[in-house]
N, C-alpha and C positions, 0 to 999 in steps of 0.2 A: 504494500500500500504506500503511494506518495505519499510524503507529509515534510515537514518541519523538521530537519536537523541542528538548526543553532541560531541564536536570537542573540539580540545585543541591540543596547539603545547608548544617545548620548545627549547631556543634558547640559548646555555650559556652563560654566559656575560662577558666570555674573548673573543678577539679578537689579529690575527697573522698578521701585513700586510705582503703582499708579495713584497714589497719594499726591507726590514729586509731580508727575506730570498735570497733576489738576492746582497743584499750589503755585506752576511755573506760568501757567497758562490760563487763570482763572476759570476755567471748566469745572464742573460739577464734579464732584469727589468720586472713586472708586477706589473697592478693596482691592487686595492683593498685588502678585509682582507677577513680572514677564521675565523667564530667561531670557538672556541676552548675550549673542556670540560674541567675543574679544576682536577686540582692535584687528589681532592677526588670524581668526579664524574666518572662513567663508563656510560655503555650501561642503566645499571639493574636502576642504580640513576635518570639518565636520563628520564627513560621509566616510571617512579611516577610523576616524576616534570607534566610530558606531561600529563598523565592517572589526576593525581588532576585539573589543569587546566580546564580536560572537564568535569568532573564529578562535578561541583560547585553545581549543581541546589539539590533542596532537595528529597529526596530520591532515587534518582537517583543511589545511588552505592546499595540500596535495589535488583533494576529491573535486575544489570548482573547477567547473568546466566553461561555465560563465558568469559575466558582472553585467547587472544593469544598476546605472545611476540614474533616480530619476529626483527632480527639482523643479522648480519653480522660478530659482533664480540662481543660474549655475553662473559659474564664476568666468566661464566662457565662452563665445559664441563662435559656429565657424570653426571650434576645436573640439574634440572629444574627452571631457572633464573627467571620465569615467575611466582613463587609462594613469591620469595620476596615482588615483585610488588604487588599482592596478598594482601601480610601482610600488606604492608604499605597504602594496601586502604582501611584495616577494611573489606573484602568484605567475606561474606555470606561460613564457612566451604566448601557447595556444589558446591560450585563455581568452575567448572573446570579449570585449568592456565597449559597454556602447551607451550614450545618458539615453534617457528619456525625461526630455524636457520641455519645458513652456507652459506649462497649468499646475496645477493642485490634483489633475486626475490622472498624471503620470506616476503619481503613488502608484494606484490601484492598479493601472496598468504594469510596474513591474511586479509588483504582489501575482497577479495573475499568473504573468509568463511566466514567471521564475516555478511557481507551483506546480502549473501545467508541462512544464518542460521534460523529456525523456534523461538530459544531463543536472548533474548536482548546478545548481545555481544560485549564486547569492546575488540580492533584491536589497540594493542601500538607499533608502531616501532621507533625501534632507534640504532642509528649507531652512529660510533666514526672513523672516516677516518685519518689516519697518515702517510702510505708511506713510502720510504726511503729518507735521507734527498737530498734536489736539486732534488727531482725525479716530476713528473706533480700533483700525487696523495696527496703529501704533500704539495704544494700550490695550488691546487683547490682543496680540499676536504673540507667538513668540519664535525661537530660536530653536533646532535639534535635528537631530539624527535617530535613525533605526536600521538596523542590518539583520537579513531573513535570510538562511541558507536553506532550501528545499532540495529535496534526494529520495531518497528511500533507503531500504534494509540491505536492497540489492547493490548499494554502493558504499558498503562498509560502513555508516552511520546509524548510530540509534534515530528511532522517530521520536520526536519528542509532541509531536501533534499532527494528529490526522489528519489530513486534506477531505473530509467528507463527502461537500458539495460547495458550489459556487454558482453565483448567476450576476449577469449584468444587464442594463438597461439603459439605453441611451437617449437623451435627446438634449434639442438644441434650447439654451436657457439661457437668455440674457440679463445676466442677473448680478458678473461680476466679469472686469475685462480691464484688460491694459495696454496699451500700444506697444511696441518697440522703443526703448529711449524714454517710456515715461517714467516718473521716480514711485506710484504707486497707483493702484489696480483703483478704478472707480466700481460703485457697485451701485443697484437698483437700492429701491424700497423697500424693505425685508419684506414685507405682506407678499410682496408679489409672486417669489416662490415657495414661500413657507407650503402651501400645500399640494402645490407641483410635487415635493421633493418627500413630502411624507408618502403619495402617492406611490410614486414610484421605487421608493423606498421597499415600502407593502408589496407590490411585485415581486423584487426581486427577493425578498427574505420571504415569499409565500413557492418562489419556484426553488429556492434554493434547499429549503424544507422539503418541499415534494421532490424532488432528486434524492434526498437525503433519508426520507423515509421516516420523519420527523415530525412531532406539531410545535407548538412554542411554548410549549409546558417544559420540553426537553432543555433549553438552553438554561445553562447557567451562568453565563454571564455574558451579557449585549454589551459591544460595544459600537458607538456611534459617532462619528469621526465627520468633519466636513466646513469650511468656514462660514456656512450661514446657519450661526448657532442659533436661531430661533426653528428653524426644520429640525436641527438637533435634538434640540429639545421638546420638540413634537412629534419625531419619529419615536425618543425614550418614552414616552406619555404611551402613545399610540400602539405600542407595536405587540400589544397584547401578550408581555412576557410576565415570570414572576415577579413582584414591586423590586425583591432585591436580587434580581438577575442585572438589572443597568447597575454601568459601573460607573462612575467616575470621570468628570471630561477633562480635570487638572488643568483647566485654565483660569482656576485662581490663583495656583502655584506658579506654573510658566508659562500660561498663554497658550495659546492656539499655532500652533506651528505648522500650520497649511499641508504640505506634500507628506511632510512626515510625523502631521498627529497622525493618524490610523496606525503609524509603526511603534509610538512611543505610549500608545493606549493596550496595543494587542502586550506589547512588553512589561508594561506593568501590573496585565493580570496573569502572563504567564510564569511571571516573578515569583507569583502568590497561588496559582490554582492548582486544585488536588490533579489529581491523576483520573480520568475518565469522567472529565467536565467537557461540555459541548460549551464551545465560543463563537457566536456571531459578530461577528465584525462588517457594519455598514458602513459604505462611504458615500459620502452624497458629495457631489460636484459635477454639472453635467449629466447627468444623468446621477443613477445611485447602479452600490457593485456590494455583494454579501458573500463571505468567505466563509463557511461554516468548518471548524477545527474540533478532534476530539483528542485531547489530551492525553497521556499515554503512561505507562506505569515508570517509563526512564524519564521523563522530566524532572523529577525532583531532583536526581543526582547529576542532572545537567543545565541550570537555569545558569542565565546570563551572571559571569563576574561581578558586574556591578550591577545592580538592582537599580530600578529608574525610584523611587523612593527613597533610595540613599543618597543618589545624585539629587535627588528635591532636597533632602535636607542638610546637604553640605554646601548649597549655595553659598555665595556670599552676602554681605553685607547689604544694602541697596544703594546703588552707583549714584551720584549727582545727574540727574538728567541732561545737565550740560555736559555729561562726558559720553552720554548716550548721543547724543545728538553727532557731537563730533566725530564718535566713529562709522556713524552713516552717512557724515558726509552732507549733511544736512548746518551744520553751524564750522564754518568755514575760517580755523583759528590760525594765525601767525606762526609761519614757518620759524624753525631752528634757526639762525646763521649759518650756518654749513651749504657745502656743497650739496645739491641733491644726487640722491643715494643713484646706481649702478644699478640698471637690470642683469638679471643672469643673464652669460651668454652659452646659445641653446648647443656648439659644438661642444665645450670642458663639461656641461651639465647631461648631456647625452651620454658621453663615455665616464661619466660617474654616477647614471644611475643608481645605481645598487647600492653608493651610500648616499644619497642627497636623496634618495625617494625613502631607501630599505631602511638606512641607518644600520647598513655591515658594514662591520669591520673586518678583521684579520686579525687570524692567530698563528704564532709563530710555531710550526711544526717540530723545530728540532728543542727550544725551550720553553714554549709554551705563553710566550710571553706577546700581550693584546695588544693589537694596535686603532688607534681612533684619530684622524682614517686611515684604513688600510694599507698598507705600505708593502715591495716590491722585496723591502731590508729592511731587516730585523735589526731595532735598535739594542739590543742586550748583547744577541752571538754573532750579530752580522752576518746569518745565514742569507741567500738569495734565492727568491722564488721561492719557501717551502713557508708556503703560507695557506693555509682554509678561513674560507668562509665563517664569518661566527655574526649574526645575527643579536640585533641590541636594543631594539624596541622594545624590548620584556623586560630589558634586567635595570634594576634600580640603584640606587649609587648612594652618593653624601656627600653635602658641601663640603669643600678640602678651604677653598677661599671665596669670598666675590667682590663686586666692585658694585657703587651705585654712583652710576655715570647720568649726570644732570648737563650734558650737552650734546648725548647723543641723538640723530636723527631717527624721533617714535613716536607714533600718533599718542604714544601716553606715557611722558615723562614720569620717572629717571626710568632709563631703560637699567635694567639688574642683569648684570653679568656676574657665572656665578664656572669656578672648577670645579669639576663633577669626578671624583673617584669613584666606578664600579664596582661593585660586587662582581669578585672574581679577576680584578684587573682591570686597568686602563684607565683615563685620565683625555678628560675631555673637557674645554672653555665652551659652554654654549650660552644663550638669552633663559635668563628665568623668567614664567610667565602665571598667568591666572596669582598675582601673588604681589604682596605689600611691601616697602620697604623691611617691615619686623620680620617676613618668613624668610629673605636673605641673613641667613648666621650660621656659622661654623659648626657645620656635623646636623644641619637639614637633613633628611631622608628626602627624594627626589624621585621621581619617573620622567620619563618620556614620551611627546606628545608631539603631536604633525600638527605644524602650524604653517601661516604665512609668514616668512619675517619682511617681507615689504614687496608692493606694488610698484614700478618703474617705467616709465616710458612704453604703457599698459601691459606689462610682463608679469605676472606673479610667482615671486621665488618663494617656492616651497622647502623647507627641512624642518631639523625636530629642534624645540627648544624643551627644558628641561622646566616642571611643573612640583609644588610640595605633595608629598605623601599626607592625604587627610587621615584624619584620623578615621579609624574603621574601617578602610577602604582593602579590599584584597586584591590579590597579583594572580594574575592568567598566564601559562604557560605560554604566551606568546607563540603558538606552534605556526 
């Protein structure tokens, strides 16, 4: 039986309340925060974080046979986003990586193919919602990622949920749209599709039941996903399940993340549900799409590294709304004095993929001794050439020294440069990020994180800067 082999979500760890935004702007007051992606992450950053998360267990990045990225607002046009992600998972040349992008229904779209497909497949989506400012979409939206590997038993993976049934329904609904070049999506009247979308909604969760062999007494928990949360919450009303079969739509915690709520919704009940629970997962956007899952007796011993519940509550602090603004590019602040920064250039960046996408190093075969980055000679025995692969993205380290450099060129002064000793060896200067002047100090615990470290002459140079070990947080085998 196809189903679900590995799941992983990501949750950035700033936070915007919407208190700030109604105090900055004299608008009406509302509760809660929005996640909010960092100066240096985008969609492409995002959609690794989520993709390593699932892909912990071991061999598992071996079995994909393909990647779909799908977004809403991918970090490039004209280029295939989906092959960075790609690089940064180490995964297999033949690996096909292709986005699917331009809507909120290119979730559901690689949710689909990825499930239906005859090859293992992993399905990352991720979105980045901002809005005009005081507008609904920039305090309910938010920020994130999810990452869905689909397979079966027949390609060495536990199922960890059943693909039961699915059904989709489409139609043309003018109801939310954006040009090319515009800074945020205009939308109708809510009235006008709220019961379009419950409609159709009912459709497809009444054929995807009858495929299934189902009524709606069976489901244990509905999930309803989609940005015009008043259907949402007419489809949870509506859709004639048990009262506490609907789950939760976390957009008091982080908002609404467009492409990739439905992934960061199925992930935090698969976080938490027993073993031979039936999950409905609606999307409404353009039409509506129903994924019916039945949960499995190995999920318990395989849920996602980091639980989207833990990532809600080791957010940060709540940002200034002016430093929100700024990093969408929306409040337009006074350059450093400096030279502006160097794009990569795409020859030395081609022939070093493997570490500026993978973050491999080399280990020295005859002493053993790590190199970051990898080197041709061994700086200990001066052996040449007898070096392997050793892979770095998993392993954690500790601050040895750092610096807090208050002239360097970063959308969010002091930029923190920080020495990173390994566990197990090696010795690495990279940017400290997600983190305050106070978490730069001697003998930090540390990870590694695919970021942006800056945008140039419209180029985006991708590698990893180095992030604090929260408290509570566990380590995935990185396989």
């Amino acid at each position: 039986m196809p189903g679900l082999i590995a799941y992983g979500a990501y949750v950035p760890y700033h936070r915007l309340a919407r208190a700030d935004i109604a105090a900055t702007l004299g608008t009406p007051p509302s509760r809660g925060t929005r996640a909010v992606a960092g100066y240096d992450e985008d969609t492409t950053s995002m959609a690794v974080e989520a993709a390593r998360s699932a892909l912990t267990r071991d061999g598992l990045r071996t079995r994909i046979g393909q990647l779909f990225l799908a977004t809403a607002a991918p970090a490039y046009l004209d280029k295939t986003n989906a092959t960075a992600v790609h690089a940064a998972l180490g995964l297999d040349p033949h690996v096909l990586a292709v986005d699917m992008a331009g809507s909120v229904r290119s979730g559901l779209g690689a949710l689909l193919t990825a499930a239906r497909s005859p090859v293992p497949t992993l399905a990352v989506l991720s979105d980045l919602r901002t809005g005009l400012p005081g507008g609904g979409e920039e305090s309910a939206g938010g920020d994130g990622a999810a990452a869905f590997a689909f397979g079966g038993h027949r390609n060495g993976a536990p199922v960890l949920a059943e693909l039961l049934a699915h059904d989709t329904v489409s139609d043309e609904i003018l109801d939310r749209w954006r040009l090319p070049g515009a800074p945020a999506s205009r939308v109708w009247e809510e009235r006008f599709a709220e019961e379009i979308y419950a409609s159709l909604a009912d459709k497809a969760l009444s054929a995807a039941l009858d495929q299934a062999g189902l009524d709606r007494d069976a489901i244990d928990h509905l999930i309803v996903s989609g940005l015009h949360a008043r259907a949402c919450a007419t489809v949870r009303r509506s859709a004639g399940v048990r009262p506490e079969a609907a789950t939760a739509d976390l957009t008091a915690e982080i908002g609404n993340a467009g492409t990739a709520q439905p992934g960061l919704l199925l992930a935090d009940v698969l976080d938490r549900a027993e073993p031979g629970r039936i999950i409905a997962l609606v999307v409404l956007g353009d039409g509506a799409g129903v994924l019916l899952l039945r949960t499995t007796d190995a999920l318990p011993a395989h849920r996602a590294v980091r639980p989207v519940a833990a990532q809600i509550a080791a957010g940060s602090a709540p940002m200034p709304y002016a430093t929100f603004l700024s990093w969408r590019g929306l409040l337009d602040r006074e350059p450093p004095r400096r030279p502006d920064p160097e794009p990569p250039y795409a020859p030395p960046a081609h022939r070093r993929n493997s570490w500026k996408y993978g973050f491999v190093a080399s280990r020295c075969e005859k002493c053993g001794t790590r190199h970051l980055p990898p080197d041709r000679v061994c700086v200990s025995c001066r052996s040449i050439d007898a070096m392997t692969d050793e892979p770095m993205e998993h392993v954690r380290g500790t601050v040895a020294t750092f610096t807090v450099d208050r002239l360097a060129h970063t959308p969010s002064p002091p930029m923190l440069v920080v020495v990173v000793d390994y566990d197990g060896g090696g010795r690495f200067r990279c940017q400290l990020t997600d983190a305050t002047e106070a978490d730069a100090v001697i003998g930090a615990r540390v990870e590694m994180t695919f970021r942006r470290t800056v945008t140039a002459a419209g180029v985006h140079n991708y590698f990893w800067k180095a992030r604090p070990v929260r408290t509570g947080e566990t380590e995935g085998t990185g396989a």
